[in-house]
VOBA-1610 file (N, C-alpha, C; in pm, whole numbers, padded with zeros to 5 digits, always signed):
BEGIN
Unk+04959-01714+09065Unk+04989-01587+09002Unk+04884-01482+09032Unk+04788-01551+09029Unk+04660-01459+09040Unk+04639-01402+09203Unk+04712-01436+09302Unk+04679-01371+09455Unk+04812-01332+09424Unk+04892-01264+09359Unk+05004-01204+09408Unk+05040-01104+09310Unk+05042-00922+09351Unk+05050-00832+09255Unk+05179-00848+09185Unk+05237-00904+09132Unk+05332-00925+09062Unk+05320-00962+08897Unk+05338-00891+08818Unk+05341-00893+08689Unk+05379-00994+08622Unk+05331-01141+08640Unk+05382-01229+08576Unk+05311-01329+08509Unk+05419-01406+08422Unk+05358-01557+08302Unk+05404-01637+08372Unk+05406-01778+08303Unk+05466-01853+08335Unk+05521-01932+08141Unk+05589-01984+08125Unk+05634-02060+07986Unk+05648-02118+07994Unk+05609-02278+07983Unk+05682-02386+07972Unk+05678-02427+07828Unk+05848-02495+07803Unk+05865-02493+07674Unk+05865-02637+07646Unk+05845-02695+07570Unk+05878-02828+07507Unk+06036-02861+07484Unk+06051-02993+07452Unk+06206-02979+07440Unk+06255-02911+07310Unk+06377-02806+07345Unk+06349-02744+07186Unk+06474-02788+07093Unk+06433-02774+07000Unk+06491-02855+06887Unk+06512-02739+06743Unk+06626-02806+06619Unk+06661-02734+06582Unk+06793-02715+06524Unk+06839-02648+06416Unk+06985-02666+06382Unk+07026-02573+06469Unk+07169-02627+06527Unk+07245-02590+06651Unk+07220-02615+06761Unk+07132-02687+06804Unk+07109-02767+06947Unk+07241-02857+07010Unk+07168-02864+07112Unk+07254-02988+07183Unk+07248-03093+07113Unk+07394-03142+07100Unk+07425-03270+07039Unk+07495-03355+07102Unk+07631-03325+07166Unk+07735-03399+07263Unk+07665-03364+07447Unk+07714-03432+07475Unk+07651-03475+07636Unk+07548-03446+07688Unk+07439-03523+07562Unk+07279-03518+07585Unk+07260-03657+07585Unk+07101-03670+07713Unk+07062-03820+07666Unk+06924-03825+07629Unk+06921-03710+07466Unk+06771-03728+07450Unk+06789-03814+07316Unk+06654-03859+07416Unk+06572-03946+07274Unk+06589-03901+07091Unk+06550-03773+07097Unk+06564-03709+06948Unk+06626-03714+06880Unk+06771-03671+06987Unk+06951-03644+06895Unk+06967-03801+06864Unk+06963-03918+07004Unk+07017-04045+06990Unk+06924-04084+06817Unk+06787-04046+06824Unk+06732-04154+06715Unk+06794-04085+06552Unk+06804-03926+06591Unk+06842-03880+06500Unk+06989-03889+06432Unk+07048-03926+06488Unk+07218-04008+06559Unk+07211-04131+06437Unk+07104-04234+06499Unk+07162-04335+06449Unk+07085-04317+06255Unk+06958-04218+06275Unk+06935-04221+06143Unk+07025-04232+06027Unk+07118-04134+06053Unk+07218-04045+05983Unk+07287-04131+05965Unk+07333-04246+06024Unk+07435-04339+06036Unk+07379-04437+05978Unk+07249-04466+05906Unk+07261-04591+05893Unk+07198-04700+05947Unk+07204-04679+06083Unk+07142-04788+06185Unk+07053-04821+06202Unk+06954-04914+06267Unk+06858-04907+06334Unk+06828-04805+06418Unk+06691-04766+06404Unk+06623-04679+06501Unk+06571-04791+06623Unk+06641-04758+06734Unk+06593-04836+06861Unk+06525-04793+06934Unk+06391-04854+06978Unk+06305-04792+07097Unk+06267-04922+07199Unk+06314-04810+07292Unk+06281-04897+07433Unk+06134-04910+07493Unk+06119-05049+07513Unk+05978-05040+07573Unk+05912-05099+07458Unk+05773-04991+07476Unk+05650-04996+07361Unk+05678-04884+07263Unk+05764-04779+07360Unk+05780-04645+07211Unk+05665-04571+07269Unk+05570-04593+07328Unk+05464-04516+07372Unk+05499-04398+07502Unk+05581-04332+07539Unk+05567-04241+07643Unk+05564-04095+07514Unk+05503-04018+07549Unk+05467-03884+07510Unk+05605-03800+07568Unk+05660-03687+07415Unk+05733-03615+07442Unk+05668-03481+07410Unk+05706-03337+07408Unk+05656-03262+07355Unk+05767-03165+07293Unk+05775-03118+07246Unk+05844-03035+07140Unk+05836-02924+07059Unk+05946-02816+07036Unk+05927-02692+06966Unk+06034-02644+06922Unk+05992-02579+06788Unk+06148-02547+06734Unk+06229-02415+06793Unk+06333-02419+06787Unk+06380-02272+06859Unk+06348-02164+06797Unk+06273-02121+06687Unk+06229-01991+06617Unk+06115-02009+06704Unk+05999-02111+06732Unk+05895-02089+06750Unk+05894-02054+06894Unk+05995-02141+06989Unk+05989-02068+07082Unk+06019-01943+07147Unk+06095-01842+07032Unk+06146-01797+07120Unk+06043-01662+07063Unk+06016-01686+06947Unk+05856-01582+06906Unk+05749-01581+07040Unk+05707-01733+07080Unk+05668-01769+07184Unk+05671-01690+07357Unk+05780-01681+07320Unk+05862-01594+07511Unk+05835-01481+07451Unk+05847-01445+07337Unk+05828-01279+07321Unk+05676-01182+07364Unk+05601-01323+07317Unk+05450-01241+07273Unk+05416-01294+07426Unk+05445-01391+07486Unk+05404-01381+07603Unk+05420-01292+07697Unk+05572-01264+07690Unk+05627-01138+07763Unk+05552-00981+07723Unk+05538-00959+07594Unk+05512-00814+07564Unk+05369-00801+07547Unk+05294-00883+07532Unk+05160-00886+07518Unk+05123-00872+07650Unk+05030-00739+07641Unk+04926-00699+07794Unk+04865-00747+07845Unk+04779-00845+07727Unk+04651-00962+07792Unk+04743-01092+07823Unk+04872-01096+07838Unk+04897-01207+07895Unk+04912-01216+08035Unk+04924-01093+08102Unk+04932-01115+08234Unk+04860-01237+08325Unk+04937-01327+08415Unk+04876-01408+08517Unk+04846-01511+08407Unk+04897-01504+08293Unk+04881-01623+08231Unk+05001-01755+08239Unk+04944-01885+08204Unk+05070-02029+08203Unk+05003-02040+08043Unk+05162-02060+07949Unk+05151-02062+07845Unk+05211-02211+07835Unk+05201-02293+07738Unk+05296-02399+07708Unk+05341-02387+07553Unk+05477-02354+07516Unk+05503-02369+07389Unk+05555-02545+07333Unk+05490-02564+07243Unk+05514-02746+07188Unk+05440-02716+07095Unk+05469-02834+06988Unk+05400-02832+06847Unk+05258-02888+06924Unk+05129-02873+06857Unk+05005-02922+06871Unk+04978-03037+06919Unk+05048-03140+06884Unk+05001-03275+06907Unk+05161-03330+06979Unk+05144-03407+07085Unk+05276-03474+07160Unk+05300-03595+07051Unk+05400-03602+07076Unk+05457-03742+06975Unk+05484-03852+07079Unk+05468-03969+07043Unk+05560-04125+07113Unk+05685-04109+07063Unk+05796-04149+07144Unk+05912-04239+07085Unk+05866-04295+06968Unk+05797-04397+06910Unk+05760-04465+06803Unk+05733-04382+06706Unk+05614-04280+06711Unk+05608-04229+06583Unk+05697-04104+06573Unk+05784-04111+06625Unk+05917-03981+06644Unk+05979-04067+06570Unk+06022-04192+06562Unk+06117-04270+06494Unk+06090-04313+06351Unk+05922-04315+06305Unk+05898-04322+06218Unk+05879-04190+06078Unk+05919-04098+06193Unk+05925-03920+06136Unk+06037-03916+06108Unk+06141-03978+06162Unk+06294-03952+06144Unk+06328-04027+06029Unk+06228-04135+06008Unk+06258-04255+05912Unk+06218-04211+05782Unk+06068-04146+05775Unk+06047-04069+05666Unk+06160-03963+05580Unk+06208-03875+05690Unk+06297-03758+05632Unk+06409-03809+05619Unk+06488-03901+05699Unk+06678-03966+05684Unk+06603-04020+05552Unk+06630-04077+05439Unk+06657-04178+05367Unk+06768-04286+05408Unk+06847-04243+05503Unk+06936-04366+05538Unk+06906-04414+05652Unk+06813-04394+05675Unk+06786-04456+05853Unk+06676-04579+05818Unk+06760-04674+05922Unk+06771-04810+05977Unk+06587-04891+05978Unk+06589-04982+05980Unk+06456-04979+06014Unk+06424-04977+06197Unk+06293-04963+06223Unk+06286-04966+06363Unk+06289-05122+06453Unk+06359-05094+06569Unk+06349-05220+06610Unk+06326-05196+06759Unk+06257-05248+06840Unk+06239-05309+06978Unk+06344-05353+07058Unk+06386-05254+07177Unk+06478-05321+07269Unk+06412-05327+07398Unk+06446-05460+07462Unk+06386-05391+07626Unk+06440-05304+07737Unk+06430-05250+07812Unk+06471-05168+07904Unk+06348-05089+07904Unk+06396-04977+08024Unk+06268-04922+08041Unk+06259-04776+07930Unk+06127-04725+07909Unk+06089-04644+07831Unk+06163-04471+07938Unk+06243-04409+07880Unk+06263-04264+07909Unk+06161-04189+07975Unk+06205-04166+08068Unk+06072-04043+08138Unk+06032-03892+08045Unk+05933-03873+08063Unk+05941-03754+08017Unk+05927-03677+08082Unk+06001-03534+08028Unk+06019-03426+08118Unk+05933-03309+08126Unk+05872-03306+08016Unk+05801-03177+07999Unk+05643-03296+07922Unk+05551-03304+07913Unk+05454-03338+07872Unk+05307-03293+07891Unk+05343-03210+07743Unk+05197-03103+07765Unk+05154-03079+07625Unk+05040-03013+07614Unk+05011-02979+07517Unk+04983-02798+07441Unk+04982-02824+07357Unk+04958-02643+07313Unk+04857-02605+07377Unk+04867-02514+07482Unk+04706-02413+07520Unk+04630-02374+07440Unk+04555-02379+07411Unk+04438-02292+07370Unk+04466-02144+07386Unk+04524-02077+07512Unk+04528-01940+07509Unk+04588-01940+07428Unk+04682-01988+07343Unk+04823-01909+07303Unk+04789-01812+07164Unk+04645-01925+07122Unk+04597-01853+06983Unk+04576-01686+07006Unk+04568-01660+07147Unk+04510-01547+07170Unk+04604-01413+07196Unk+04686-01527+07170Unk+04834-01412+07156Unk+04925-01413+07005Unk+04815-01475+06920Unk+04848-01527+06767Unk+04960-01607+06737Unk+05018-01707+06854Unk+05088-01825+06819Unk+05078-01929+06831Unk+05135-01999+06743Unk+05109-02124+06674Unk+05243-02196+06640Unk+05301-02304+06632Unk+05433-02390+06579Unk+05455-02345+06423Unk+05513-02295+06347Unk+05519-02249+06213Unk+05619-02357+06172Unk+05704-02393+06249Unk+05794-02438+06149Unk+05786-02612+06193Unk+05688-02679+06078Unk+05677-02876+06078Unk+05796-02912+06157Unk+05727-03004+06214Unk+05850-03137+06271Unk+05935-03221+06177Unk+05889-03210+06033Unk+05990-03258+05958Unk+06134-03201+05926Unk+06081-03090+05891Unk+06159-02993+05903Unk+06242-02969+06008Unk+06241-02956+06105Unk+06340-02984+06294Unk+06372-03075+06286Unk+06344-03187+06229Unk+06451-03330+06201Unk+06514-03298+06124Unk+06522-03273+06057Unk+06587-03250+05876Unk+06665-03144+05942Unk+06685-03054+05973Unk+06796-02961+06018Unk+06853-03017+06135Unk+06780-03103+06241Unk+06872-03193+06345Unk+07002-03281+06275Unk+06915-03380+06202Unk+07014-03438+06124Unk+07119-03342+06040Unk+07088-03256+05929Unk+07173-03197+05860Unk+07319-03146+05976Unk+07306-03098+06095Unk+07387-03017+06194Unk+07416-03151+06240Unk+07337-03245+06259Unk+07479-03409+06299Unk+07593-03423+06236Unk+07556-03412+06080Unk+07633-03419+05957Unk+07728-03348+05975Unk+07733-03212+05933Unk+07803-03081+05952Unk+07899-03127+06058Unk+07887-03141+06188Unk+07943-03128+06283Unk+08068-03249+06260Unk+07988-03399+06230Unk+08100-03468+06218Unk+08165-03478+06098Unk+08116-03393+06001Unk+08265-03410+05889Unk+08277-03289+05916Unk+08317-03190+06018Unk+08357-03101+06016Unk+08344-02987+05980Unk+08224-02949+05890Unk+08172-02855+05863Unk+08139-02736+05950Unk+08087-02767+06083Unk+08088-02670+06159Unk+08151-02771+06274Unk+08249-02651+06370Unk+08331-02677+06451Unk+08300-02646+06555Unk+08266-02703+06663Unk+08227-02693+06782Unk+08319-02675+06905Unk+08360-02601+06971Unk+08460-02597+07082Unk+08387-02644+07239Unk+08428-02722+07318Unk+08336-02817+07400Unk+08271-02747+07501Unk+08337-02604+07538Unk+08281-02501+07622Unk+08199-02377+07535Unk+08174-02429+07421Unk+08086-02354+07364Unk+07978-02393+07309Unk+07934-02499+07294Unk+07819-02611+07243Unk+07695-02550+07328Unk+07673-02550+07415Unk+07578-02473+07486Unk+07562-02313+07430Unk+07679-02286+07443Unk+07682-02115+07392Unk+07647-02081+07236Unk+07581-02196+07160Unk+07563-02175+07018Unk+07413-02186+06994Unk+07399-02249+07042Unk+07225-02239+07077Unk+07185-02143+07141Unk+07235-02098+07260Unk+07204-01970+07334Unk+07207-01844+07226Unk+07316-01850+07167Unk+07377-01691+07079Unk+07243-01708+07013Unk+07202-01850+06932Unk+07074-01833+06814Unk+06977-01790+06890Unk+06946-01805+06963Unk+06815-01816+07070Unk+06801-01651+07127Unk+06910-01585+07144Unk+06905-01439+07175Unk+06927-01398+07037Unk+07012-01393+06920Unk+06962-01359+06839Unk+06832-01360+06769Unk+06737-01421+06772Unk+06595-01489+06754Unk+06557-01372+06791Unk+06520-01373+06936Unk+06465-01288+07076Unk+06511-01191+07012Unk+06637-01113+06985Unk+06641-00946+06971Unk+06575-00959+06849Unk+06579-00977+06704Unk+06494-00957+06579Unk+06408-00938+06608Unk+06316-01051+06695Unk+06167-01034+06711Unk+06123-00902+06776Unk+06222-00899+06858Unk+06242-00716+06996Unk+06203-00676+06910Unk+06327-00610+06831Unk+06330-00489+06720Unk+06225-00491+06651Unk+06146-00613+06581Unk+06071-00553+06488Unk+05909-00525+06603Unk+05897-00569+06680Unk+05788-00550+06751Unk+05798-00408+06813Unk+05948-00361+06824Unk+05948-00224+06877Unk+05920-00095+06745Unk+05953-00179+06639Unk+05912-00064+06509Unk+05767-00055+06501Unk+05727-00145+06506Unk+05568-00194+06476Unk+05512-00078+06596Unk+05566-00067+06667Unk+05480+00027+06818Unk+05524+00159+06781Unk+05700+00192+06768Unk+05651+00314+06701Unk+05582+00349+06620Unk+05608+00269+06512Unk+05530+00335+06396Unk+05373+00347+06375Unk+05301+00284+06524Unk+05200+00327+06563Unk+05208+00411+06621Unk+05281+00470+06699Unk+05274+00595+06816Unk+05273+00711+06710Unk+05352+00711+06614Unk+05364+00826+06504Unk+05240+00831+06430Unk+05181+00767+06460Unk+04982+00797+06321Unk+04891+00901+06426
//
C-alpha cells in the first residue's frame, strides 16, 4: 500500500455473525454447533476442537468498515475486525453450551478439524480509530440461535434467493446509520 499513491485500507473481517446470517447452505462450524444446540443434541467436535476461528458481530463490523474508510489517519493502513481473543471449536461449543440451555453435552468425533479461513487477531491500530467488539459473543450466539428458532417455526420466512440478501439489506442498513450520523457530526462541526 505504502509504494503506491493510491488511497487505500485494507479490512479483513472475521467470520461475521449475528441475527440474520447465513443459515441454509453454509458449512460453518458456528451455525452447525449452534444447529444442534437448539435441537437438543450433542455438540460435536472434530479432532481436538483446537483450530482457532475469529469472529465479529455484524454491527461491529460494519462500524468497523466505516471508521476505517472515513477516518484520515487510516490511510495505508491493514485493519482486522474480530472480537479480541480467537476462539477453538471447543471453547465455541462450550459458549454455545452456556447460553442454549438445551444444548447437548460435548462430544468427540474423529475426522479432520475444519480449516480456518480467516485467523487473526484484533490490531492494536484499530484502538486508534476508537474501535473495539461492543457487542459479547454471548450475545451473537444467543441471537444466532434465537434466528435458528424463528426461521424453523416459521417466524421469519426466508425465500431461498434471498437468504443472502437479508444479511446484506442489515449490513447496508448498519453502514448508512453509521454514514448519516457521522455526516451530522461533521456538519455540525463545520457550522461552530
Amino acid at each position: 500500500l505504502k509504494t503506491a499513491t493510491l488511497n487505500a485500507r485494507i479490512v479483513r473481517i472475521g467470520a461475521v455473525i449475528g441475527y440474520g446470517m447465513e443459515i441454509k447452505n453454509t458449512d460453518s462450524n458456528f451455525v452447525r454447533l449452534c444447529k444442534l444446540a437448539l435441537y437438543a443434541k450433542p455438540l460435536s467436535i472434530y479432532g481436538e476442537g483446537l483450530e482457532l476461528r475469529s469472529y465479529v458481530h455484524v454491527k461491529d463490523a460494519s462500524l468497523g468498515i466505516l471508521k476505517s474508510l472515513f477516518e484520515d489517519r487510516t490511510k495505508d493502513k491493514i485493519y482486522s475486525l474480530c472480537y479480541p481473543q480467537n476462539i477453538t471449536a471447543l471453547s465455541l461449543a462450550y459458549k454455545i453450551a452456556e447460553v442454549e440451555p438445551k444444548a447437548g453435552h460435548i462430544v468427540f468425533k474423529e475426522g479432520e478439524e475444519s480449516k480456518a479461513v480467516f485467523n487473526e487477531k484484533s490490531e492494536d491500530n484499530l484502538s486508534g480509530i476508537g474501535w473495539e467488539a461492543k457487542i459479547p459473543l454471548e450475545r451473537s450466539i444467543a441471537q444466532v440461535v434465537s434466528y435458528i428458532n424463528d426461521v424453523s417455526t416459521k417466524k421469519v420466512v426466508i425465500h431461498e434467493e434471498k437468504v443472502v440478501d437479508s444479511s446484506k439489506k442489515k449490513f447496508i442498513e448498519n453502514v448508512s446509520k453509521l454514514y448519516r450520523s457521522r455526516s451530522r457530526a461533521v456538519s455540525t462541526t463545520h457550522l461552530r
